[in-house]
DRENDO-1510 file (C-alpha; in Angstrom, 1 decimal, always signed):
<recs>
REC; n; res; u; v; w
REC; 1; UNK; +115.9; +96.8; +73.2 .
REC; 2; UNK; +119.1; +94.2; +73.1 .
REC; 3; UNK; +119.5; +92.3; +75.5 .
REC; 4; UNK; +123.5; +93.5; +75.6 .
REC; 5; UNK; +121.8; +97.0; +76.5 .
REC; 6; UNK; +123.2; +97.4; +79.5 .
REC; 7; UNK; +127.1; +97.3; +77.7 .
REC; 8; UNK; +125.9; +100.5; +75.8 .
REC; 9; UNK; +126.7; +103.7; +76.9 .
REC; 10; UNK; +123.7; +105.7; +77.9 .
REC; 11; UNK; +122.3; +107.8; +75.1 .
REC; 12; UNK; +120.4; +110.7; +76.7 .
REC; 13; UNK; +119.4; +112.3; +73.7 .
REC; 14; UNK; +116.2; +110.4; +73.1 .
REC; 15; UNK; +112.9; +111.2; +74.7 .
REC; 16; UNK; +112.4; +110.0; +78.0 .
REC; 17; UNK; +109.8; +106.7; +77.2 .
REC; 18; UNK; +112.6; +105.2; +75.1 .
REC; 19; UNK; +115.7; +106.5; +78.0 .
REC; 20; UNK; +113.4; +104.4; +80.6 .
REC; 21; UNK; +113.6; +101.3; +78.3 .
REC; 22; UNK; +117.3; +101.7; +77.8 .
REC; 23; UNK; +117.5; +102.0; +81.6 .
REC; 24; UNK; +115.3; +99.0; +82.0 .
REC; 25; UNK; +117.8; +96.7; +80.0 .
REC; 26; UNK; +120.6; +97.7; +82.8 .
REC; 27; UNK; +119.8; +95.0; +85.2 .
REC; 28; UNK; +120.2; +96.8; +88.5 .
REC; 29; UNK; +118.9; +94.8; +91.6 .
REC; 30; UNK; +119.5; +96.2; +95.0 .
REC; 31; UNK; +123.2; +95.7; +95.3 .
REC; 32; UNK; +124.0; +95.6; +91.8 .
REC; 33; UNK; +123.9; +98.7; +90.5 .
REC; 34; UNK; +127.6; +99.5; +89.9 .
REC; 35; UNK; +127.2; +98.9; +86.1 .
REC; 36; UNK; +124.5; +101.1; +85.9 .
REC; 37; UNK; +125.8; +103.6; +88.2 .
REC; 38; UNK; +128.9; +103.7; +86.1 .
REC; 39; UNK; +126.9; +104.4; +83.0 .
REC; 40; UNK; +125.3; +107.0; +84.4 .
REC; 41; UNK; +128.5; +108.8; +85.8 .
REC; 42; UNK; +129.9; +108.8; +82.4 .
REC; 43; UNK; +126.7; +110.1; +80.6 .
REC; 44; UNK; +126.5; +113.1; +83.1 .
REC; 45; UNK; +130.5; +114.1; +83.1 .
REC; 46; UNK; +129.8; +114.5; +79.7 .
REC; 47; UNK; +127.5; +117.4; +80.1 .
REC; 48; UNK; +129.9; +120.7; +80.7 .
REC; 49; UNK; +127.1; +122.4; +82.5 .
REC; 50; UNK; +127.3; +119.7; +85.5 .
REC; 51; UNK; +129.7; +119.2; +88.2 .
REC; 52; UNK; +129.4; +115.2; +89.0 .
REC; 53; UNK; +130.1; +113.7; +92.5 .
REC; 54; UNK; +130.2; +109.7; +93.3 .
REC; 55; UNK; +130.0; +108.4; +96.6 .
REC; 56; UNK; +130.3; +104.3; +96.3 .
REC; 57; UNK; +127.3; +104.1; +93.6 .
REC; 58; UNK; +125.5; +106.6; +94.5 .
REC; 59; UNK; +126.1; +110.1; +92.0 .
REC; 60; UNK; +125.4; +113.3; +92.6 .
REC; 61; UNK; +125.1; +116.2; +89.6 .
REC; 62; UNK; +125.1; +119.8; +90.4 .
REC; 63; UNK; +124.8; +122.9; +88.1 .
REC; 64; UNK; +126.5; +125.9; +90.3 .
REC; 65; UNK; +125.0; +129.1; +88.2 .
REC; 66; UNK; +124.8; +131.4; +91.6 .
REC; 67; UNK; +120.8; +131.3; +92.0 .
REC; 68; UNK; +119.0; +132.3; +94.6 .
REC; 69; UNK; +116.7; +129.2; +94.8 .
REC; 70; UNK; +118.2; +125.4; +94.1 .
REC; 71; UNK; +116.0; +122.3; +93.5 .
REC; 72; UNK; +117.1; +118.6; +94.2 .
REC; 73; UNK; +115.6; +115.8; +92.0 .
REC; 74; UNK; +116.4; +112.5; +93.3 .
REC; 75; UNK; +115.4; +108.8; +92.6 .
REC; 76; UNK; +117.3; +105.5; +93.2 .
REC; 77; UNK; +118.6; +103.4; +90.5 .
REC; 78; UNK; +118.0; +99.5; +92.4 .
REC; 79; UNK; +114.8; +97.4; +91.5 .
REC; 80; UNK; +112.9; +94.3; +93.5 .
REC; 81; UNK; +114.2; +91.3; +92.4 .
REC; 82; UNK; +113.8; +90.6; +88.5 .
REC; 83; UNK; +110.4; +88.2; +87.8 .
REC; 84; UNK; +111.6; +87.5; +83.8 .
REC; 85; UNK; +110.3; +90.7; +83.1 .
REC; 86; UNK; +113.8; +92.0; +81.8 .
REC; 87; UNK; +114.3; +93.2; +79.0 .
REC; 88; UNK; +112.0; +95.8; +78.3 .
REC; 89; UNK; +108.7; +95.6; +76.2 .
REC; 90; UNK; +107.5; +98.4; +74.2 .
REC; 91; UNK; +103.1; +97.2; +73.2 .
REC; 92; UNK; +101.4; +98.7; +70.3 .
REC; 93; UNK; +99.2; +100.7; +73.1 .
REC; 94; UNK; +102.2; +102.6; +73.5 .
REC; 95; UNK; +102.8; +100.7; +77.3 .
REC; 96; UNK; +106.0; +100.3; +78.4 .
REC; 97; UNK; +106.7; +96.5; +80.8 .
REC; 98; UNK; +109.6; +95.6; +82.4 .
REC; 99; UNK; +111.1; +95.7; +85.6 .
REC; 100; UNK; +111.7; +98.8; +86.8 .
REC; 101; UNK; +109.3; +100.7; +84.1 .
REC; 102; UNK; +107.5; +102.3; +87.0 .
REC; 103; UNK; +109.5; +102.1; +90.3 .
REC; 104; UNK; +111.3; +104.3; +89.0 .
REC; 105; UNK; +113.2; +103.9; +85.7 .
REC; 106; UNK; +111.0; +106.5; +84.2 .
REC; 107; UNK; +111.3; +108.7; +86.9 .
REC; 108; UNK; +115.3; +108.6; +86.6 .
REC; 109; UNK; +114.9; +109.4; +83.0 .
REC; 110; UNK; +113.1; +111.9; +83.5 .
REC; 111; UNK; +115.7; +113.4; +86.0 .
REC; 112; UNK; +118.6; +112.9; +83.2 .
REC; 113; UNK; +117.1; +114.3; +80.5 .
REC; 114; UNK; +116.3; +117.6; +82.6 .
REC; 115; UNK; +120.1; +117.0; +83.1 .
REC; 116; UNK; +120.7; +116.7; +79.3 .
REC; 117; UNK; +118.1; +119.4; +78.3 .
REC; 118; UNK; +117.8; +122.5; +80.8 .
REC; 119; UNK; +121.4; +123.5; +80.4 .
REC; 120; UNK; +120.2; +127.2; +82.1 .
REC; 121; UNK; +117.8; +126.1; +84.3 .
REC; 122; UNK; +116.3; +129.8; +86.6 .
REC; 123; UNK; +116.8; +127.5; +89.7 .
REC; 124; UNK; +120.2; +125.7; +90.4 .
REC; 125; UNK; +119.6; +122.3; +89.8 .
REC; 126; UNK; +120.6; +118.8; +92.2 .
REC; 127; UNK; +120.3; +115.5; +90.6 .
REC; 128; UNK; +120.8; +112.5; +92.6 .
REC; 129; UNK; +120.6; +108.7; +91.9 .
REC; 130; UNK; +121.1; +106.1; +94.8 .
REC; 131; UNK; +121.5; +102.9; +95.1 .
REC; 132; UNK; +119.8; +100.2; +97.7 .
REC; 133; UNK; +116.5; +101.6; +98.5 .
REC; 134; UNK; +114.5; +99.0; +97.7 .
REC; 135; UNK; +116.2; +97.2; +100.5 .
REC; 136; UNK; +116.8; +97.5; +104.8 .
REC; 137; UNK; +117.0; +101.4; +105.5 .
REC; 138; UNK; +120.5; +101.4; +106.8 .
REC; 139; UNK; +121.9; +100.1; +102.8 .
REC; 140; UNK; +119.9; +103.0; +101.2 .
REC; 141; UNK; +122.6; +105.0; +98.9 .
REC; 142; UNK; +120.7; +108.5; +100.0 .
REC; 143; UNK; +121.2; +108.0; +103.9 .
REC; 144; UNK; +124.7; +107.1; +103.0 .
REC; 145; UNK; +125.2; +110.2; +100.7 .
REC; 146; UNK; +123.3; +112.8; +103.7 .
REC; 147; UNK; +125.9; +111.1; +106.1 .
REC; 148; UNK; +129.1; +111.3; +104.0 .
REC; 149; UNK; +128.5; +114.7; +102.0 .
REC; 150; UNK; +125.1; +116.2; +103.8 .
REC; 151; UNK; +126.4; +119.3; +101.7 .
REC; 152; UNK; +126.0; +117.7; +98.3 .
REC; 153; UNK; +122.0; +117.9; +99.3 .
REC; 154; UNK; +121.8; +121.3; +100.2 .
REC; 155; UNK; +118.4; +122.7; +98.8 .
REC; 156; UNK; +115.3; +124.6; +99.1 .
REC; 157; UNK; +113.3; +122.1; +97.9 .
REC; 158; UNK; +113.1; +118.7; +96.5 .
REC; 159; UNK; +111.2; +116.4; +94.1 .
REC; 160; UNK; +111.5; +112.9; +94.6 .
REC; 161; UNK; +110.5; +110.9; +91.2 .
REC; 162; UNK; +109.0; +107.6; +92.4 .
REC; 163; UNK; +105.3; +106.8; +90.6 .
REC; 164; UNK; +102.7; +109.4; +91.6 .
REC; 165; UNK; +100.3; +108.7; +88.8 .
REC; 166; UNK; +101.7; +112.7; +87.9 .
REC; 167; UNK; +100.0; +114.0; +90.9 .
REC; 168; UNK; +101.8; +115.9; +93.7 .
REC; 169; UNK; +102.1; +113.2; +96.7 .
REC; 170; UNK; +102.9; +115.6; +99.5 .
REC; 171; UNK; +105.5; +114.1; +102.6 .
REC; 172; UNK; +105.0; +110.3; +103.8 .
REC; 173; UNK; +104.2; +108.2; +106.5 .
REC; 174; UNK; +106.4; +107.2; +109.2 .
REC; 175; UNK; +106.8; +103.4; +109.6 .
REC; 176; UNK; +107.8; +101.7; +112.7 .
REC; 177; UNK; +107.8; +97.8; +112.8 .
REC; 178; UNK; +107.7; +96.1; +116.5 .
REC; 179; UNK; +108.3; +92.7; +117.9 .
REC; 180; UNK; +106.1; +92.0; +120.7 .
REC; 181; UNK; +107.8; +88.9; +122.4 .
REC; 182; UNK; +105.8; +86.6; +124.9 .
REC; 183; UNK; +107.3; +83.8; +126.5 .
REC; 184; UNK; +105.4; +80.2; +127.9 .
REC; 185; UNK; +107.1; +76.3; +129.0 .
REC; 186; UNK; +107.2; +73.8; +126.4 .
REC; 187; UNK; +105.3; +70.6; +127.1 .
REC; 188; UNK; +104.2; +67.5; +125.3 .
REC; 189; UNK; +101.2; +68.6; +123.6 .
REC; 190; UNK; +99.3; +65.1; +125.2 .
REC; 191; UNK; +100.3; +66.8; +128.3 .
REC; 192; UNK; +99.4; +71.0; +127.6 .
REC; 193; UNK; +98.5; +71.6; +131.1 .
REC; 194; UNK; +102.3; +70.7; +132.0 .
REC; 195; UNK; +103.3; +73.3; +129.7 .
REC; 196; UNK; +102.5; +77.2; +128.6 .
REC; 197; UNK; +101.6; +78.2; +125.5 .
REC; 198; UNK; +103.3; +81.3; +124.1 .
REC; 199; UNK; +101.1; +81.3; +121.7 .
REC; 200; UNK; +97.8; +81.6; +123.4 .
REC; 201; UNK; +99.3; +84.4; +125.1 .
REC; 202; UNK; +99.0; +86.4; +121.8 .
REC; 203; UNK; +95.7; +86.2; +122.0 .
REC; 204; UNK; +94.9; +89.6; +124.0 .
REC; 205; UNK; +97.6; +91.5; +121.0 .
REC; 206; UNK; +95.5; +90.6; +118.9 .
REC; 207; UNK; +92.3; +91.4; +120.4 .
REC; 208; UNK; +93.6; +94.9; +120.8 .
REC; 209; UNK; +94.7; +95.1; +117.3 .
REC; 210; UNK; +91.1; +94.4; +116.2 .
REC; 211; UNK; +89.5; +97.1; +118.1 .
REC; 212; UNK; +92.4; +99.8; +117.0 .
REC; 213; UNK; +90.3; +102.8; +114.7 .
REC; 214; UNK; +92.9; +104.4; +112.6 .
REC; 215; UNK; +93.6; +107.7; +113.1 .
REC; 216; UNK; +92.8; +110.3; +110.4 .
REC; 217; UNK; +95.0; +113.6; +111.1 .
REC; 218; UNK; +95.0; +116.7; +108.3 .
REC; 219; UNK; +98.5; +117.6; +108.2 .
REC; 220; UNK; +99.3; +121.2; +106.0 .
REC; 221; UNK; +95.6; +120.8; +104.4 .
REC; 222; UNK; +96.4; +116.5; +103.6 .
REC; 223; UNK; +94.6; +113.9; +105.0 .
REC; 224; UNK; +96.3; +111.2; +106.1 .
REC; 225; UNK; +95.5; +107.6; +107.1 .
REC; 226; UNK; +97.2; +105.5; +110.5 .
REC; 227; UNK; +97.4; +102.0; +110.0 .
REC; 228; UNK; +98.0; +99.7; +112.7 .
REC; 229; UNK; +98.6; +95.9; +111.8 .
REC; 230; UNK; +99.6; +92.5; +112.9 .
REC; 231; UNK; +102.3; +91.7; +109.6 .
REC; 232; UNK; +104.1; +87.9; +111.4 .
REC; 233; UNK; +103.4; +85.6; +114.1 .
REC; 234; UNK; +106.3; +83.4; +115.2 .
REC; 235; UNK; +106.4; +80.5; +117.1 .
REC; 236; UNK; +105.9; +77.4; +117.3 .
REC; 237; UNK; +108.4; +74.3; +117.7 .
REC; 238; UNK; +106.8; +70.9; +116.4 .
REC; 239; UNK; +103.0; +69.4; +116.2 .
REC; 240; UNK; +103.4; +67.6; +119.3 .
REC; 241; UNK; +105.0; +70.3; +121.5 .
REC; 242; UNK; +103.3; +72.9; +123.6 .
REC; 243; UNK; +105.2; +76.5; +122.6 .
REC; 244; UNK; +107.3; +78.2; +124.7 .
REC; 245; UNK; +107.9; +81.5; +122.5 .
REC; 246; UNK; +105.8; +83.3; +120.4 .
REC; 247; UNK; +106.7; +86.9; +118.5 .
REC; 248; UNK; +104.1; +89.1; +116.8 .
REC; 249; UNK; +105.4; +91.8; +114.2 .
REC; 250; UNK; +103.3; +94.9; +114.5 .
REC; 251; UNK; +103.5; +97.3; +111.5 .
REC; 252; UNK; +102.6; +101.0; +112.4 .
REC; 253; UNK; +102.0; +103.6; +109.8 .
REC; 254; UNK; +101.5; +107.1; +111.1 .
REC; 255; UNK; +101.2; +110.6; +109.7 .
REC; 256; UNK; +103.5; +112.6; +109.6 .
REC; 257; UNK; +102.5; +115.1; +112.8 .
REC; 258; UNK; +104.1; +112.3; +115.0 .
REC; 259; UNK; +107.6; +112.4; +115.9 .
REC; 260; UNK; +109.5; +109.1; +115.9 .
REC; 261; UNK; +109.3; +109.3; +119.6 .
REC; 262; UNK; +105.8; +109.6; +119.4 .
REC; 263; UNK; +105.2; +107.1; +117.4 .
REC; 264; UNK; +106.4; +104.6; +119.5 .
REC; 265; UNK; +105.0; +105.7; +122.6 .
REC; 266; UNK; +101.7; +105.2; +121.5 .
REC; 267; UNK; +102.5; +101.6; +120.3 .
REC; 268; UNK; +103.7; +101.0; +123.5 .
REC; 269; UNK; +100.8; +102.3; +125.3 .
REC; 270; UNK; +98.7; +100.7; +123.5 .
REC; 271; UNK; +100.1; +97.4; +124.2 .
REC; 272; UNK; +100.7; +98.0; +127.8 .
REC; 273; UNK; +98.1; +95.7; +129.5 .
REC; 274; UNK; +98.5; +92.8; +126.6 .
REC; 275; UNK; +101.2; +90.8; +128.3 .
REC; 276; UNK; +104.1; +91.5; +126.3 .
REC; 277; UNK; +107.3; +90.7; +127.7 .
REC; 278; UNK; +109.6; +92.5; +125.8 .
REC; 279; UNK; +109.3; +94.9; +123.2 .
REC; 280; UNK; +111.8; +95.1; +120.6 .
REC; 281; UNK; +112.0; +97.9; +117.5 .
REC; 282; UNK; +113.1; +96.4; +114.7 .
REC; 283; UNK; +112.9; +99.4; +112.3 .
REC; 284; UNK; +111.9; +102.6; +112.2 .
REC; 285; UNK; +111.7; +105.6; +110.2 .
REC; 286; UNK; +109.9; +109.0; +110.6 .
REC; 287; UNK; +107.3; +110.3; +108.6 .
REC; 288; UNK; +108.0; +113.5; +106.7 .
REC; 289; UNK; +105.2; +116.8; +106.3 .
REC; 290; UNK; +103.7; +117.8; +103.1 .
REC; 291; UNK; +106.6; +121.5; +102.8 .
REC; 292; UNK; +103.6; +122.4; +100.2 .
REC; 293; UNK; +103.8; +126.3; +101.7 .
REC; 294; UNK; +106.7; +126.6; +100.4 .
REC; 295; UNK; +107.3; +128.9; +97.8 .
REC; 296; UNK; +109.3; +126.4; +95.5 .
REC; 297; UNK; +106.1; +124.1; +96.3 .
REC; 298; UNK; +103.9; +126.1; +95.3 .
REC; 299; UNK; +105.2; +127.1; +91.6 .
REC; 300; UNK; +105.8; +123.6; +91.3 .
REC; 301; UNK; +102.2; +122.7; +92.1 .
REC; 302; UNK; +101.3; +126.0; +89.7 .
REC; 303; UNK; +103.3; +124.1; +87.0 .
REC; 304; UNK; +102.2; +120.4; +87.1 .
REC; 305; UNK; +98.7; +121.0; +87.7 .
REC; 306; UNK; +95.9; +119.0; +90.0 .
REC; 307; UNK; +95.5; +118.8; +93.9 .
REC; 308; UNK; +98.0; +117.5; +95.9 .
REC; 309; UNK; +97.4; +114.1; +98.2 .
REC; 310; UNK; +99.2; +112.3; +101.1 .
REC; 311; UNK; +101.6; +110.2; +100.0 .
REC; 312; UNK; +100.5; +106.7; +102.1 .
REC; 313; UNK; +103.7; +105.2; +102.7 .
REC; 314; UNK; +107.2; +106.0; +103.7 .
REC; 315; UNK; +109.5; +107.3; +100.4 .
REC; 316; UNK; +113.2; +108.7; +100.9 .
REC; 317; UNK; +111.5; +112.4; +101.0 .
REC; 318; UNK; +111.7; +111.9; +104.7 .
REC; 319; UNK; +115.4; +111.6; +104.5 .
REC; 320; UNK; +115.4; +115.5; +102.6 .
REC; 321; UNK; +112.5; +116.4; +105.5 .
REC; 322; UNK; +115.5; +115.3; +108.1 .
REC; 323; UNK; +118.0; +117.7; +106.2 .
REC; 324; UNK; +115.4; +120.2; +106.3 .
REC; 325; UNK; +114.7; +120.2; +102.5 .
REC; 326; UNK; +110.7; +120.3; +101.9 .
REC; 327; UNK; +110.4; +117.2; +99.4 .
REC; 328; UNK; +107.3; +116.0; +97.8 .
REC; 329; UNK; +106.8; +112.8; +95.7 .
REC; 330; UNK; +105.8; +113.4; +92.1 .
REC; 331; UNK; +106.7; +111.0; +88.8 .
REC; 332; UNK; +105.3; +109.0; +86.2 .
REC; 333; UNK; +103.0; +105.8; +86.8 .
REC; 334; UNK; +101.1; +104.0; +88.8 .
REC; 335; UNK; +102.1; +103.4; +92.1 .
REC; 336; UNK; +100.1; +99.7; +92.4 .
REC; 337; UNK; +102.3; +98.5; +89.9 .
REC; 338; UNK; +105.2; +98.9; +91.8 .
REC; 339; UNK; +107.3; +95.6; +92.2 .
REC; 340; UNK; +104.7; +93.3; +90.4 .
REC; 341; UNK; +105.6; +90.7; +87.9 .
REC; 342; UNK; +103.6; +93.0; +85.1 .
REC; 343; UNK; +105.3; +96.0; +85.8 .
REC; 344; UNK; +104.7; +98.6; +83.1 .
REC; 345; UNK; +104.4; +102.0; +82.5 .
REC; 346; UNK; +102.6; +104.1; +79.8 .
REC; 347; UNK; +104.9; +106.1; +77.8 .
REC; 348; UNK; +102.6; +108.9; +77.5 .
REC; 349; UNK; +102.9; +109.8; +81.0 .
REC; 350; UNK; +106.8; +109.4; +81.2 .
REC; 351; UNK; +106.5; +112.1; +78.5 .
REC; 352; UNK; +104.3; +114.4; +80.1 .
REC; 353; UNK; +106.3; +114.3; +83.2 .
REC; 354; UNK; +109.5; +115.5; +81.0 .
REC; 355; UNK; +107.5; +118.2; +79.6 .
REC; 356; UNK; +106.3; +119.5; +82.8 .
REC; 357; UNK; +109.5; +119.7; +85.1 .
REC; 358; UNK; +111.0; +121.1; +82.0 .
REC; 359; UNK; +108.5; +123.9; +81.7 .
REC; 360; UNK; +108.8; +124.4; +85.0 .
REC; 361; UNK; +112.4; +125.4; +85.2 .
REC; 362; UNK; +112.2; +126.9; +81.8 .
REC; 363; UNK; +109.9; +129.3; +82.8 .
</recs>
């Protein structure tokens, strides 16, 4: 592709593997996505069958053709910082590189040529693109949309396109990230017994981190996996001074039969005889469950084919779980590729995705 791609209007007659590279070429890191955004706004008011919403850069496409049953397919249009892997590279293997290729250009090209294509779809159809999710959870475009317009989300179910290796990835993890603050007296370090050292006092946090045996839950037939992990240790002023502060940043990943509340009760339990001093959330979102009994789910599943798994990590399907939309993950490529330098994406499977969400609400 050109490199003045992204001054192009988009073209979404072509297939899907070659949409993703034009969307590739549309530099959009989180926080600048307005050019993109803008070209997708003027591709979808061109299609009569779609009523088209914008709230800041986040766009939301509706068909409204009275069904009973209406499906939301969302992704976000931001990327991780750009490692010179911009623009786009099409291989002779048919494999797709470039920022982007896999989390989740190809998944949004997937949603707009179901916008293009299904013009009478025998589910009303959602399509939303948002902007800032690769970034801290209170910028993401979808928690801005649920806030400002929770209505434009209405749905029985939804799909959310981020890289699945095209397998079902039913609900996410919760994440809750902790700072567990200990405090000493700083000293000459030729002098330590004058002083106390913050960061000795970590030493029973982590003790207590080593022991921890994940939990392993089933939740709606999925088997999930807790993770419990020291992530930063602050602290620290020079070589020759005895600490008087030390932080360490605990990540907890838990399944999705924890409430939020939950969730941090048991990190504070379990950190209730290690010293800490104070105990600060820094971030935290809940988990969302797998919503595979439902109906909508279940055809779905019918359609794509395979066995569903546990999505392990948190994806915006939690934010649709909160709205009380059943969401699963499901999209083309690999999710290990996400945000790495050789990012890339086999066109094949972009393809096959197409094909099958088409089927699917074709059928």
């Amino acid at each position: 592709m050109s490199e003045t791609a992204s001054e192009t209007a988009l073209d979404l007659t072509q297939d899907a593997a070659r949409l993703t590279a034009q969307l590739v070429d549309f530099p959009s890191e989180s926080g600048s996505e307005k050019p993109l955004a803008d070209a997708i706004e003027t591709a979808l008011r061109a299609l009569p069958h779609l009523t088209v919403d914008r709230h800041g850069n986040n766009i939301v496409a509706r068909t409204r053709l009275g069904h009973a049953e209406r499906v939301v397919l969302a992704g976000h249009i931001d990327t991780v910082p750009i490692a010179d892997n911009v623009p786009s590279r099409l291989d002779d293997d048919g494999v797709l590189w470039g920022c982007g290729t896999c989390d989740m250009k190809s998944g949004v090209a997937v949603q707009l040529r179901v916008a293009q294509t299904v013009t009478a779809p025998n589910r009303d159809l959602t399509f939303v693109f948002y902007d800032n999710e690769e970034v801290a959870a209170h910028l993401n475009g979808l928690g801005h949309v649920a806030e400002a317009h929770p209505d434009w989300l209405e749905g029985d179910f939804a799909i959310l396109l981020e890289p699945s290796d095209g397998q079902v990835e039913g609900g996410c993890q919760g994440t809750l990230r902790v700072f567990l603050k200990l405090s000493g007296e700083r000293a000459h370090s030729a002098r330590a017994w004058m002083g106390d050292n913050a960061i000795h006092k970590a030493a029973p946090i982590l003790a207590r981190l080593a022991e921890y045996e994940p939990r392993k839950p089933v939740v709606d037939g999925l088997q999930y996996h807790e993770g419990l992990n020291a992530v930063r240790i602050e602290g620290g002023v020079a070589t020759n001074v005895i600490p008087d502060a030390c932080t360490v940043v605990v990540n907890f990943r838990y399944a999705p039969d924890r409430s939020m509340a939950e969730a941090e009760q048991f990190v504070r339990d379990y950190f209730a005889d290690c010293g800490v001093e104070e105990f600060v959330v820094d971030d935290h979102t809940g988990g969302a469950r797998p919503g595979l009994d439902h109906p909508a789910a279940a055809a779905f599943m019918a359609a794509v084919g395979g066995e569903a798994r546990p999505k392990f990590g948190w994806t915006d399907v939690s934010r649709f779980s909160a709205l009380g939309v059943p969401a699963v993950n499901y999209g083309p490529g690999a999710p290990l590729l996400a945000h790495k330098a050789d990012e890339r994406v086999r066109t094949s499977e972009i393809l096959v995705a197409e094909e099958r969400l088409r089927a699917w609400l074709e059928s």
